[in-house]
C-alpha positions as MATLAB code, in Angstrom:
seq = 'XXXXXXXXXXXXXXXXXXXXXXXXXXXXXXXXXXXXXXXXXXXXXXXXXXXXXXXXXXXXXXXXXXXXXXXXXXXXXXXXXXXXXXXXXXXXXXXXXXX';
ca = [
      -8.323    9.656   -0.552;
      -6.337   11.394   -2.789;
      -4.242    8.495   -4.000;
      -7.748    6.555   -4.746;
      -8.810    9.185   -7.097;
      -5.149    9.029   -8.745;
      -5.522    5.295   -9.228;
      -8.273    5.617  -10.327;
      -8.166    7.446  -13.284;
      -4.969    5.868  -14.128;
      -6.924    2.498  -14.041;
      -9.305    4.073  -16.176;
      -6.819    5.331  -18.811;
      -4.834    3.109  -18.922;
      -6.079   -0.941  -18.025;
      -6.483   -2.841  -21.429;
      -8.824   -5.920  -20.790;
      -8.345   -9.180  -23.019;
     -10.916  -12.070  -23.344;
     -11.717  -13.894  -21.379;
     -10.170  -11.741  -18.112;
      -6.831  -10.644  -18.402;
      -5.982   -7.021  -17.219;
      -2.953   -5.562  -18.624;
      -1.301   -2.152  -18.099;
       1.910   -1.142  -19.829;
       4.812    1.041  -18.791;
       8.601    1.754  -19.776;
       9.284    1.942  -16.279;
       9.372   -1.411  -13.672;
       9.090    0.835  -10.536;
       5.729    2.489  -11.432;
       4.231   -0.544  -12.277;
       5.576   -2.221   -8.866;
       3.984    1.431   -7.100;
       0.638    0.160   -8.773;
       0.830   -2.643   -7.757;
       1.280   -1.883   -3.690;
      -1.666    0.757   -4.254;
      -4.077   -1.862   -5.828;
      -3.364   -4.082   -2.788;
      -3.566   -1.801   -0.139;
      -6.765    0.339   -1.594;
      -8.466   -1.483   -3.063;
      -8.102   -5.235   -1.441;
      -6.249   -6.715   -4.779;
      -4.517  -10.208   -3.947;
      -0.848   -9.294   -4.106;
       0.048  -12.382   -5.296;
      -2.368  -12.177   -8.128;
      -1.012   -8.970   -9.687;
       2.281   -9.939  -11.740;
       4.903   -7.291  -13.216;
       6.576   -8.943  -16.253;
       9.649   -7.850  -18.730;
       8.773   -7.874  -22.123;
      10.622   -6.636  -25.811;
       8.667   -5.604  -28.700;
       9.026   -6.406  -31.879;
      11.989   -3.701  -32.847;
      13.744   -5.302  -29.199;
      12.596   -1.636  -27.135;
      11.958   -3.494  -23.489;
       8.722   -2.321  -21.614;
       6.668   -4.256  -18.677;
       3.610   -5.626  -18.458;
       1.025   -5.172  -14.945;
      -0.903   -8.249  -15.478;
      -4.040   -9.548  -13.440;
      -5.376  -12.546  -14.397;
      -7.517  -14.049  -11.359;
     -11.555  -14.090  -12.213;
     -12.160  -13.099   -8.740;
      -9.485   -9.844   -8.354;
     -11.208   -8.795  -12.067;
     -14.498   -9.024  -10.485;
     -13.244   -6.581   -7.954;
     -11.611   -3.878  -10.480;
     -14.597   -4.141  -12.369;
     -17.034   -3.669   -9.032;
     -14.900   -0.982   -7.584;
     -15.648    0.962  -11.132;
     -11.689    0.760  -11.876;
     -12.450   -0.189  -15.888;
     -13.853    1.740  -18.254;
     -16.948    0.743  -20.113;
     -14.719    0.783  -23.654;
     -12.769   -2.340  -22.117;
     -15.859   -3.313  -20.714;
     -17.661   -4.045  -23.865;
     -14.604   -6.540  -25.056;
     -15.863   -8.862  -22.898;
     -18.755  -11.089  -21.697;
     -19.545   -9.649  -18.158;
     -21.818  -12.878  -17.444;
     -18.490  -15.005  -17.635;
     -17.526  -13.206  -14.887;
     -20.814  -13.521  -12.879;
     -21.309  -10.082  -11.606;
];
């Protein structure tokens, strides 16, 4: 129960949501993102294989990684399960997602 609440304000912080429903979180670190990853799979029901960890460089070559979720139906869960906050929520058309 505890760990739910913990993901779930880090959800909140932190998930950016691009058109039309991409879910991105960012961190310097692989291993936390691969720890969020496990907890959004075994709390709350996320398709494992739908939540990628990526290696990225920005523009002045710092790395960082990328938590990416891309699959309509594992949004539609995040967004059901109240794990995005209306701010992200209002970037995008909620009845492309048909909830």
């Amino acid at each position: 129960e505890e760990n739910v609440s913990k993901i779930r304000k880090l959800m909140l912080t932190k998930a950016h949501i691009k058109k039309p429903y991409l879910i991105r979180i960012f961190s310097r670190e692989k291993e936390n993102l691969i720890k969020l990853k496990n907890y959004l799979s075994s709390l709350f029901n996320i398709d494992f294989e739908s939540i990628k960890v990526n290696e990225n460089y920005n523009g002045i070559g710092t790395r960082y990684f990328v938590l990416t979720i891309n699959k309509k139906s594992e949004v539609n869960k995040l967004i059901k399960k109240g794990l995005i906050n209306q701010q992200e929520l209002n970037k995008i058309n909620l009845s492309e997602l048909a909830i």
